[in-house]
MARKESE-463014 format. One line per 2 residues: number of its first residue (from 0); their letters; for each residue y negated, z, x of N, C-alpha, C. Coordinates in pm, whole numbers, plus 50000, padded with zeros to 5 digits. Atoms other than C-alpha are relative to their C-alpha. Layout:
<kollums>
NUM) a) Y/Z/X/Y/Z/X/Y/Z/X | ... $
</kollums>
This chain:
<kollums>
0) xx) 49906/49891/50015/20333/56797/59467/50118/49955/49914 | 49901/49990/50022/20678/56790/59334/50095/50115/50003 $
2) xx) 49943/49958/50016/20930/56999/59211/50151/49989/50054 | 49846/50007/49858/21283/57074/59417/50119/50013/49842 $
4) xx) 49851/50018/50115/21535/57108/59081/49939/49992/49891 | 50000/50023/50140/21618/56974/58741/49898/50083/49925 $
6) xx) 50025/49895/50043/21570/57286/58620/49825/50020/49966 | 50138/49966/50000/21220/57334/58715/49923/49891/49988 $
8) xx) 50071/50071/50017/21091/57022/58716/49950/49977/49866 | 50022/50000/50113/21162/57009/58332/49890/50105/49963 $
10) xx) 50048/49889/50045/20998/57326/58283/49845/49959/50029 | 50140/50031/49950/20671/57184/58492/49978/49902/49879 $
12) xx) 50055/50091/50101/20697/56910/58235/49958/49996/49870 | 50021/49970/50120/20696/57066/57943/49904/50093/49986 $
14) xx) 50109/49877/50018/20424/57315/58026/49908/49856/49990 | 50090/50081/50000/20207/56978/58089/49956/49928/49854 $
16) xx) 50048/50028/50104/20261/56853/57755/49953/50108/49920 | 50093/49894/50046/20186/57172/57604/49901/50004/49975 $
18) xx) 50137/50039/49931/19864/57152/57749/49946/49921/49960 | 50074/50099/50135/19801/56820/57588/50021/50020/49871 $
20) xx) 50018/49950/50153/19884/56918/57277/49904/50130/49955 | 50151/49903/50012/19638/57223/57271/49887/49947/50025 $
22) xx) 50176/50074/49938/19363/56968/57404/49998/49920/49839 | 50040/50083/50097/19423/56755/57163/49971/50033/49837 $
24) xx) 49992/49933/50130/19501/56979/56837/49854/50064/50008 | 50141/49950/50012/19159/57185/56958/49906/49943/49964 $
26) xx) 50116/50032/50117/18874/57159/56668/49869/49967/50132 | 50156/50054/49940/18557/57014/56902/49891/50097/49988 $
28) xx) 50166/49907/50073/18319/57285/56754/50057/50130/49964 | 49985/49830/49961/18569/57585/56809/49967/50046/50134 $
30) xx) 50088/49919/49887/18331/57780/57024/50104/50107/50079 | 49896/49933/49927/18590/58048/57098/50071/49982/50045 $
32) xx) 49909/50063/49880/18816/57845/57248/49971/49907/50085 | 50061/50079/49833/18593/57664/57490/49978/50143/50093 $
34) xx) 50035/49854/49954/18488/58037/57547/50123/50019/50083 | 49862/49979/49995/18879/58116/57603/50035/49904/50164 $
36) xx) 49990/50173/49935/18925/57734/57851/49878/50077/50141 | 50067/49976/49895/18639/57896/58089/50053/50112/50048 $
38) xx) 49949/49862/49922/18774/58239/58131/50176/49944/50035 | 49907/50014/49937/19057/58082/58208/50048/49930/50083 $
40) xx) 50006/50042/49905/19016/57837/58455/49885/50039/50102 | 50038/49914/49928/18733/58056/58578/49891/49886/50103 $
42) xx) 50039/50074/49920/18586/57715/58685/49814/50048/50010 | 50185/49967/49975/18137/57712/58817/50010/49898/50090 $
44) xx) 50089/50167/49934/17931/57397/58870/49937/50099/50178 | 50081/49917/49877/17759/57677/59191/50122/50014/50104 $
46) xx) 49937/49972/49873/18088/57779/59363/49949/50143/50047 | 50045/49882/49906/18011/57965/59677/49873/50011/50047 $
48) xx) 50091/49993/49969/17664/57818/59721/50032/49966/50147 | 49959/49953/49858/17801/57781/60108/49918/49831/49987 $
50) xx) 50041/50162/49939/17703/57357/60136/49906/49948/49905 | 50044/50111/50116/17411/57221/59931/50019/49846/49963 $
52) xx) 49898/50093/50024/17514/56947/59723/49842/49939/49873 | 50087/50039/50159/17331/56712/59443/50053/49870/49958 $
54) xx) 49997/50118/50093/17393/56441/59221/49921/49889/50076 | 50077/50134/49902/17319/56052/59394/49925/49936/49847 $
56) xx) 50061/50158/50085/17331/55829/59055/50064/50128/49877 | 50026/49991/50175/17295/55905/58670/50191/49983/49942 $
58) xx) 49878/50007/50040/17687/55998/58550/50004/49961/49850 | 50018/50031/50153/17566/55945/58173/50070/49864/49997 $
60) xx) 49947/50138/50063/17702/55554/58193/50195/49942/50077 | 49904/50061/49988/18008/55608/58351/50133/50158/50017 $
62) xx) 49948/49891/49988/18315/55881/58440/50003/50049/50100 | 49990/49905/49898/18264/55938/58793/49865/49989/50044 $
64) xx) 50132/49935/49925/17979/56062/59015/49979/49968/50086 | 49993/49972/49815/17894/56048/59400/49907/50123/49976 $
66) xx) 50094/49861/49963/17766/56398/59521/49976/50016/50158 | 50074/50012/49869/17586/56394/59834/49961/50166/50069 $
68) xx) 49989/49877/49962/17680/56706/60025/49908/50005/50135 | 50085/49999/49846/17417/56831/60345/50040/50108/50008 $
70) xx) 49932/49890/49941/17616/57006/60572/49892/50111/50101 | 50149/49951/50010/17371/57335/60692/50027/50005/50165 $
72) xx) 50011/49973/49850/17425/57270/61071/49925/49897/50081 | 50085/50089/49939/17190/57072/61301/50042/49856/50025 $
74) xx) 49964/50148/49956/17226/56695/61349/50120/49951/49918 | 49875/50041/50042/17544/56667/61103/49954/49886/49868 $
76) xx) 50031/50142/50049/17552/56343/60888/50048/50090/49851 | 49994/50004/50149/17525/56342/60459/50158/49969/49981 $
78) xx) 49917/50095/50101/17854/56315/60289/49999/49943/49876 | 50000/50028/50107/17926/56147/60029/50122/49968/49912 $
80) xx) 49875/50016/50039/18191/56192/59779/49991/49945/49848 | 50003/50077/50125/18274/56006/59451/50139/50094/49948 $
82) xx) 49931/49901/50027/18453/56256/59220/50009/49977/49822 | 50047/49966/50195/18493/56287/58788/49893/50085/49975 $
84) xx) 50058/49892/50015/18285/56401/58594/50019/50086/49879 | 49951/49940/50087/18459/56413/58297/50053/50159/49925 $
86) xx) 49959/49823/50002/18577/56768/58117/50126/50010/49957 | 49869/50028/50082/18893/56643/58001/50120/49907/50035 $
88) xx) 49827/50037/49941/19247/56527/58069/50002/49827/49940 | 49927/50162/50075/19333/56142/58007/50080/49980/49975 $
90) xx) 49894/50054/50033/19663/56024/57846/50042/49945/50120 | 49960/50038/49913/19718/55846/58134/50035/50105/50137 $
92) xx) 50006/49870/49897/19644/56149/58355/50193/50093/50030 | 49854/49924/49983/19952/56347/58252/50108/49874/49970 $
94) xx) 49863/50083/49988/20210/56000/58221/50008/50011/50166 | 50002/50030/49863/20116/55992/58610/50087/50148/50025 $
96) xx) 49932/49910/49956/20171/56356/58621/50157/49999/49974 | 49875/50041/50102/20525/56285/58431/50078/49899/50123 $
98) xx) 49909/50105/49875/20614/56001/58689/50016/50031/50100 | 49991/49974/49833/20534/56167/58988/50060/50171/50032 $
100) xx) 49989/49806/49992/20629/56561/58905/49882/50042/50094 | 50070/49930/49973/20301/56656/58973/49891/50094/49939 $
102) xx) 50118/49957/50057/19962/56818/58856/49857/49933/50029 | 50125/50120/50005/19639/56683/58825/49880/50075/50005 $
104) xx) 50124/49964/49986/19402/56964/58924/49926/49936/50124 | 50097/50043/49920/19282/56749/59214/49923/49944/49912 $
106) xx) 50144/50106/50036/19077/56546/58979/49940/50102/49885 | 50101/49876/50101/18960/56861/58772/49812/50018/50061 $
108) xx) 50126/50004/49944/18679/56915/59009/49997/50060/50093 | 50003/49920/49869/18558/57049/59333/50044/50136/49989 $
110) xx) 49996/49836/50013/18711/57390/59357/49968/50079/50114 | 50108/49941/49951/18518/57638/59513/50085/50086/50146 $
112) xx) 49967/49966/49923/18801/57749/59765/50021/49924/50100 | 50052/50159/49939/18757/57363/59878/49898/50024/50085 $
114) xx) 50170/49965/49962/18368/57485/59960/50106/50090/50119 | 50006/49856/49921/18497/57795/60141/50075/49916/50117 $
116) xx) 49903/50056/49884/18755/57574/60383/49902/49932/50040 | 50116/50083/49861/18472/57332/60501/49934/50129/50041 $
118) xx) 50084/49924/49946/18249/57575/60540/50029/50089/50154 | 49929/49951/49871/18494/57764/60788/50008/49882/50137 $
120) xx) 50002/50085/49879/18550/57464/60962/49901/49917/50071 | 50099/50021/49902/18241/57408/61022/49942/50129/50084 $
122) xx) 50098/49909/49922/18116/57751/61161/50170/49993/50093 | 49835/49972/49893/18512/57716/61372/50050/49843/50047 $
124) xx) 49972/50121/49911/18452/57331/61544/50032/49979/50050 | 49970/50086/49896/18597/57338/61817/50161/50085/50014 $
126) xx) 49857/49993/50014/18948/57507/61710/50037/49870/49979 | 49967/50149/50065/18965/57129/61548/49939/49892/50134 $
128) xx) 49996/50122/49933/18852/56929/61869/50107/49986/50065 | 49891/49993/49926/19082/56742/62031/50134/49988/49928 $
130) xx) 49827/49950/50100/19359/56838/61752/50026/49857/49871 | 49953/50050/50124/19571/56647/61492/50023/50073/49885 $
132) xx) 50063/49888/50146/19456/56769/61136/50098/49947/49910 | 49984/50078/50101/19619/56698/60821/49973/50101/49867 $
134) xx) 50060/49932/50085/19456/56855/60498/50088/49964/49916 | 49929/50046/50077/19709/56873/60220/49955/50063/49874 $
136) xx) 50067/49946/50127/19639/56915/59854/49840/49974/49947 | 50157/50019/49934/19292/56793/59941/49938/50010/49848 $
138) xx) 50089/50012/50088/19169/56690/59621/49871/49893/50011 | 50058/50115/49957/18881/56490/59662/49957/49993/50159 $
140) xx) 49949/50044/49834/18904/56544/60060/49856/50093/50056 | 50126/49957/49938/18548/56769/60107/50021/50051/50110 $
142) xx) 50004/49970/49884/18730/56961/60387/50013/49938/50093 | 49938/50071/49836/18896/56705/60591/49871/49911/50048 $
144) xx) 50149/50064/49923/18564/56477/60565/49953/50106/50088 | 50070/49927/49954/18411/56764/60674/50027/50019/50159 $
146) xx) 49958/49988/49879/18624/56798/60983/50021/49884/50102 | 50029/50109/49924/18616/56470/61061/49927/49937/50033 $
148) xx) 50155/50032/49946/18237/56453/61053/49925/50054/50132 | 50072/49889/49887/18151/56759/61289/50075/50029/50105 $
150) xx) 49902/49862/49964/18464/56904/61441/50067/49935/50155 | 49968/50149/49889/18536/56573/61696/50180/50006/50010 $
152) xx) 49877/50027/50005/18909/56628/61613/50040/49836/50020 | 49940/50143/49952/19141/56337/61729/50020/49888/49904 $
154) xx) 49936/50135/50142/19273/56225/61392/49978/50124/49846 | 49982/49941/50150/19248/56327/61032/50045/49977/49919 $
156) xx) 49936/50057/50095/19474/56291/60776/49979/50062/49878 | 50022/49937/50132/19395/56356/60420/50099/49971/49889 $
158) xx) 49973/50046/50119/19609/56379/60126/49990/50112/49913 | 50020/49927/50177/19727/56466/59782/50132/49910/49953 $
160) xx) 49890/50052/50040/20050/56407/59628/50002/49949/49843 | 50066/50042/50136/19857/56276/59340/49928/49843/50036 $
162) xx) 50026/50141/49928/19825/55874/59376/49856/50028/49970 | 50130/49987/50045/19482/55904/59140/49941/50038/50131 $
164) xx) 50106/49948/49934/19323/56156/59355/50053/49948/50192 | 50049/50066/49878/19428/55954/59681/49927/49876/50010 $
166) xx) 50142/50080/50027/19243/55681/59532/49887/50019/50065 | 50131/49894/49964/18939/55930/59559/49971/49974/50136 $
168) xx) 50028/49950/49886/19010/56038/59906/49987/49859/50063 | 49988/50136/49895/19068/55668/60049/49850/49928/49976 $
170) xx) 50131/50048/50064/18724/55549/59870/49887/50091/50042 | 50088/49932/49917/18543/55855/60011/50011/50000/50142 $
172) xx) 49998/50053/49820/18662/55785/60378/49913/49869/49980 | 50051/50167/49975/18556/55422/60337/49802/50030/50006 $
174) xx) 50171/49955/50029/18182/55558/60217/49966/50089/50083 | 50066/49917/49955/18147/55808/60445/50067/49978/50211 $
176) xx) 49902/50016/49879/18349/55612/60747/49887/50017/50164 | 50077/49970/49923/18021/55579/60973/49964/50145/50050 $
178) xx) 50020/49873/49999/17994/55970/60992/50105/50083/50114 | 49855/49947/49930/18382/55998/61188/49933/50006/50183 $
180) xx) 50011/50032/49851/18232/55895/61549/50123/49928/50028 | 49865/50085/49941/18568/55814/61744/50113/50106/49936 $
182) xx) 49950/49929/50107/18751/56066/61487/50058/49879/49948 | 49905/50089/50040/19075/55844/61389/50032/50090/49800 $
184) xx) 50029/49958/50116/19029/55937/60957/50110/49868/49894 | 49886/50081/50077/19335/55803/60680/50038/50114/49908 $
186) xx) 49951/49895/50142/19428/55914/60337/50203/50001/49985 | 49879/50020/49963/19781/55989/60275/50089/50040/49834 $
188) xx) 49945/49921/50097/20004/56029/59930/50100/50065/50102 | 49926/49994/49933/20200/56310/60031/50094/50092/49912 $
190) xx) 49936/49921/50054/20464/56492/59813/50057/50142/50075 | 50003/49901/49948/20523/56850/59904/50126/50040/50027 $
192) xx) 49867/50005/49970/20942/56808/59858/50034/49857/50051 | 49950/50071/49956/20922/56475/60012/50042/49969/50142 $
194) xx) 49904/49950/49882/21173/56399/60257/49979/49893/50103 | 50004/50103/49873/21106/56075/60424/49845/49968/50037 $
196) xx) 50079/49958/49949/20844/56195/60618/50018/50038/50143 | 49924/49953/49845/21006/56184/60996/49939/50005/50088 $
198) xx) 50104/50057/49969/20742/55947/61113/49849/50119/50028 | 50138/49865/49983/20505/56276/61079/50042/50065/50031 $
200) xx) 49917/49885/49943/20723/56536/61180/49988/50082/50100 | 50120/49920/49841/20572/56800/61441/49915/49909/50036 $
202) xx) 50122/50058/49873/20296/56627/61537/49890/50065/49904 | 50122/49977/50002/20036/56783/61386/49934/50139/50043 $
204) xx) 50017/49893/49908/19854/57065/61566/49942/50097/49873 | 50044/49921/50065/19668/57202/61246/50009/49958/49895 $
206) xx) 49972/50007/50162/19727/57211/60881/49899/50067/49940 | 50105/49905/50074/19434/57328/60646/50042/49960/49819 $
208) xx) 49940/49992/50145/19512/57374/60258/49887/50081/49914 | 50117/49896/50053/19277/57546/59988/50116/50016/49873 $
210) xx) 49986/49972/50137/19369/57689/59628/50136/49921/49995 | 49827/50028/50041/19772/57543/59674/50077/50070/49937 $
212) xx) 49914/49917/49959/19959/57811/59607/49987/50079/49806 | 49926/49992/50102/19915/57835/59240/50099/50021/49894 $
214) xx) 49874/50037/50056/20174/57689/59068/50144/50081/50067 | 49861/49899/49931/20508/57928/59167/50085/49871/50048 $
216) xx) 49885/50072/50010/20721/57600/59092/49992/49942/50109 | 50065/50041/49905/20569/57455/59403/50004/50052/50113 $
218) xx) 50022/49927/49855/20591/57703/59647/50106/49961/50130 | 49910/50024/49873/20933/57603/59823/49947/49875/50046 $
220) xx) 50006/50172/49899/20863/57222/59897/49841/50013/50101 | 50160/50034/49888/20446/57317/60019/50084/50134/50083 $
222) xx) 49950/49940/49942/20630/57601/60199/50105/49913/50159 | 49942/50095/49884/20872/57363/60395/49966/49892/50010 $
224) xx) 50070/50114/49964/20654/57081/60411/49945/50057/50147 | 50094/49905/49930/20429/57354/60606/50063/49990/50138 $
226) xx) 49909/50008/49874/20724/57361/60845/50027/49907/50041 | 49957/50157/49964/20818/57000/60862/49898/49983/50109 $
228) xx) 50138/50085/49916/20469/56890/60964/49939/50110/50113 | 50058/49919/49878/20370/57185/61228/50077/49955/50129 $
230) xx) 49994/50005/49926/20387/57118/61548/50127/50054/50121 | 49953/49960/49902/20658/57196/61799/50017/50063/50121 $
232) xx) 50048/50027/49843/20558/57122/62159/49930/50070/50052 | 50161/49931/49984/20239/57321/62129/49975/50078/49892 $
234) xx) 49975/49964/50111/20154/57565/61966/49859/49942/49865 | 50044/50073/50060/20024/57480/61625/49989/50110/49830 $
236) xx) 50011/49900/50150/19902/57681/61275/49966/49912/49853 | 50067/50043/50134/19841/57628/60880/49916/50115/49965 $
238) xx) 50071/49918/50021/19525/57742/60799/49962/50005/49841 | 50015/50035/50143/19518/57791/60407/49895/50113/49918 $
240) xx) 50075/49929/50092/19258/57929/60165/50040/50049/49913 | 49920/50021/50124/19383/58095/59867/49991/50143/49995 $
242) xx) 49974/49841/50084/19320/58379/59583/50148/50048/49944 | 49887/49918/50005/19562/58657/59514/50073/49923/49870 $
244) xx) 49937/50054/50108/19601/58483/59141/50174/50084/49941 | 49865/49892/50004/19839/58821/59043/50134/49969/50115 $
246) xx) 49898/50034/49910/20167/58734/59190/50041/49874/50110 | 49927/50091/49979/20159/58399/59267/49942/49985/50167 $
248) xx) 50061/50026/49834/20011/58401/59645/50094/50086/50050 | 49913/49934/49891/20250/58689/59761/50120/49956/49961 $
250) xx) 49856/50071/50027/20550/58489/59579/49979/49883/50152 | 50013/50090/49899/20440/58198/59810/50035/50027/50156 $
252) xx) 49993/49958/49897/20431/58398/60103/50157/50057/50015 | 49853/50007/49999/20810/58490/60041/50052/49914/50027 $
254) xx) 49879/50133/49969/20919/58145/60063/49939/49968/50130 | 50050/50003/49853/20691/58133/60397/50101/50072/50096 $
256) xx) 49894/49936/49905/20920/58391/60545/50142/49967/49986 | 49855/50036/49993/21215/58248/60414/50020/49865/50101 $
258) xx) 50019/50176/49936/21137/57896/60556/50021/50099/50187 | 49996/49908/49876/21135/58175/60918/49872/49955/50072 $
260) xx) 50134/49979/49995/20750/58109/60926/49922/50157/50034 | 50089/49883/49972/20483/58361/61029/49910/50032/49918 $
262) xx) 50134/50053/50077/20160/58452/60846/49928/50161/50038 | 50074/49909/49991/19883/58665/60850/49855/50025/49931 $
264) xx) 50112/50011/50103/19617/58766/60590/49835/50081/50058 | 50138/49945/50007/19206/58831/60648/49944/50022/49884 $
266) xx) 50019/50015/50183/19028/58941/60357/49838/49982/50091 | 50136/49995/50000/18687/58954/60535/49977/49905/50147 $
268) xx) 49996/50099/49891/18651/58634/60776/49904/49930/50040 | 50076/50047/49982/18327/58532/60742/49855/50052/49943 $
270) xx) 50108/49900/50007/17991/58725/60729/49910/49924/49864 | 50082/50091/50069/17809/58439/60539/50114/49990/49797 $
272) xx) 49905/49995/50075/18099/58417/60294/50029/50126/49908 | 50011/49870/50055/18146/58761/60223/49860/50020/49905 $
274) xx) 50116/49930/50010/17792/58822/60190/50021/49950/49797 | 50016/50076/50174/17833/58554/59838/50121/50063/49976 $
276) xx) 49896/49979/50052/18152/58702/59777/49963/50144/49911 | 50060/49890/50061/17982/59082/59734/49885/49947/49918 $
278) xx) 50091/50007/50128/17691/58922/59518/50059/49973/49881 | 49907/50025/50161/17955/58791/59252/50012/50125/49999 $
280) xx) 49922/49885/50042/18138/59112/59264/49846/50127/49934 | 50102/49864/50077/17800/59294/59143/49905/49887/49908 $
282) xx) 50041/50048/50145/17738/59036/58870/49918/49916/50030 | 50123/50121/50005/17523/58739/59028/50043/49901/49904 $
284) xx) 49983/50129/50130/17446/58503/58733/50058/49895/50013 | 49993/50198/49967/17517/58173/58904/50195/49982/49964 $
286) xx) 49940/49983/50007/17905/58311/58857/50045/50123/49882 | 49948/49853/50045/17987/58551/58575/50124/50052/49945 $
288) xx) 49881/49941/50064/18316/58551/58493/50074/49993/50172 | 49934/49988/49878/18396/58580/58886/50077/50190/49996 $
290) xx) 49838/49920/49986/18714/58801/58945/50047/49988/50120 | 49923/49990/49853/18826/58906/59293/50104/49892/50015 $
292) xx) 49865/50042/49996/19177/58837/59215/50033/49881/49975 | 50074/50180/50043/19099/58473/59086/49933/49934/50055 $
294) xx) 50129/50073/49852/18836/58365/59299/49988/49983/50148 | 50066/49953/49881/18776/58512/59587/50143/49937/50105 $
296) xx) 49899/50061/49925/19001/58311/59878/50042/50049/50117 | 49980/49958/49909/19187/58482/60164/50046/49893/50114 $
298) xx) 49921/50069/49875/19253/58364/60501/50127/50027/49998 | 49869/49991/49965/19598/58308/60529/50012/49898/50124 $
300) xx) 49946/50103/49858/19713/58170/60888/50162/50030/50030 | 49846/50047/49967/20081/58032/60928/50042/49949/50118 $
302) xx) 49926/50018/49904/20284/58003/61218/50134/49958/50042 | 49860/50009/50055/20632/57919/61327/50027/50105/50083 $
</kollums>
């Protein structure tokens, strides 16, 4: 991701150091402000519960993991993804963010609107055969593997406009490359205001996205990226996941209609989904600081 003016880019940059300076000034053994740090990234090791998942190897001797996801449909192959496991930001983390005008929640951790996009695309296989995919924002890539394990799509492209976390994604294709069949699978840095991007330009038939839509400062360039890379010839959609997060999802959707995009919101798209969505909302343990408006991920489908 990247920022489109001066203006704002500074502003992204100076919220980032911020950020390290509250990590770093914070006392180790103030309880109320780890308390504070959860209700506000709202993050859970459980998710949606939608894909069981477990630990391969012993993270105690090093900073990352592999997690060995079993997808719950007949005959579909183990992934395996190599992810942090760390709880904390590296110095190096935000100079990258700094060089590249970006953010660095892909390498925060699986986020749980990540879960909810495979999961769709696996109970919705065969919208994706046949088609050119490209998953943007991926993070460590659980949906696009996902679609490029089951879904017999043509090609898959995964990125993240975060070099780090295309590291990730290019190192989890490689480990999980036996799983593609004849599924053509490639990681991609891809900046969300970048322009020399021609070479991709309509050709892809489907776009899938989770938890983007965040950041406000962000919204025009993943907004007309959205448009760049859709399809022409045929028709062709972005299928994106993503909580209300107060304003900032129907700000997004403004610069969708400005870009002269389409869209269209589900709130209830999946029976299995829902079903975990109403057990948070009446206080299941495995989630307790779950919040509609924070959590819970709508279908949004984009058009031109």
């Amino acid at each position: 991701m990247e920022t489109g003016t001066t203006g704002t880019s500074v502003k992204a940059s100076s919220l980032r150091w911020k950020i390290l300076r509250q990590a770093i000034l914070r006392k180790p053994n103030d309880e109320q402000s780890e308390i504070g740090v959860k209700r506000i990234t709202r993050k859970t090791k459980q998710g949606f519960n939608l894909i069981p998942c477990h630990l391969v190897d012993d993270p105690s001797h090093s900073s990352d993991v592999t997690v060995c996801y079993t997808l719950p449909i007949d005959s579909a192959p183990k992934l395996y993804l190599t992810q942090r496991v760390v709880d904390h930001a590296e110095l190096s983390d935000f100079e990258i963010c700094n060089k590249y005008n970006i953010d660095n929640t892909g390498l925060v951790c699986q986020w749980p609107s990540e879960e909810v996009l495979a999961y769709f695309c696996l109970s919705h296989a065969d919208m994706f055969r046949s088609k050119r995919v490209i998953e943007v924002g991926s993070g460590y890539g659980l949906a696009g593997l996902v679609i490029a394990a089951v879904t017999e799509a043509s090609e898959v492209v995964i990125s993240d406009g975060n070099p780090q976390v295309v590291d990730y994604i290019q190192h989890n294709i490689d480990a999980n490359s036996k799983a593609f069949g004849g599924t053509r699978v490639k990681s991609m840095m891809l900046h969300w205001n970048q322009n020399e991007i021609s070479n991709i330009s309509s050709t892809f038939d489907l776009i899938v996205a989770s938890d983007c839509t965040f950041f406000k400062e962000f919204h025009n360039g993943l907004a007309q990226i959205v448009k760049f890379l859709l399809g022409k010839v045929q028709p062709s959609e972005a299928i994106f996941f993503s909580p209300k997060r107060g304003d900032s999802l129907d700000k997004f959707l403004e610069k969708i209609e400005e870009n002269d995009l389409r869209f269209s919101i589900t709130e209830n798209y999946d029976a299995e989904i829902w079903k975990h969505h109403t057990e948070f909302m009446n206080g299941a343990a495995s989630w307790p600081s779950y919040q509609k408006d924070h959590c819970y991920p709508l279908l949004i489908r984009i058009s031109v």
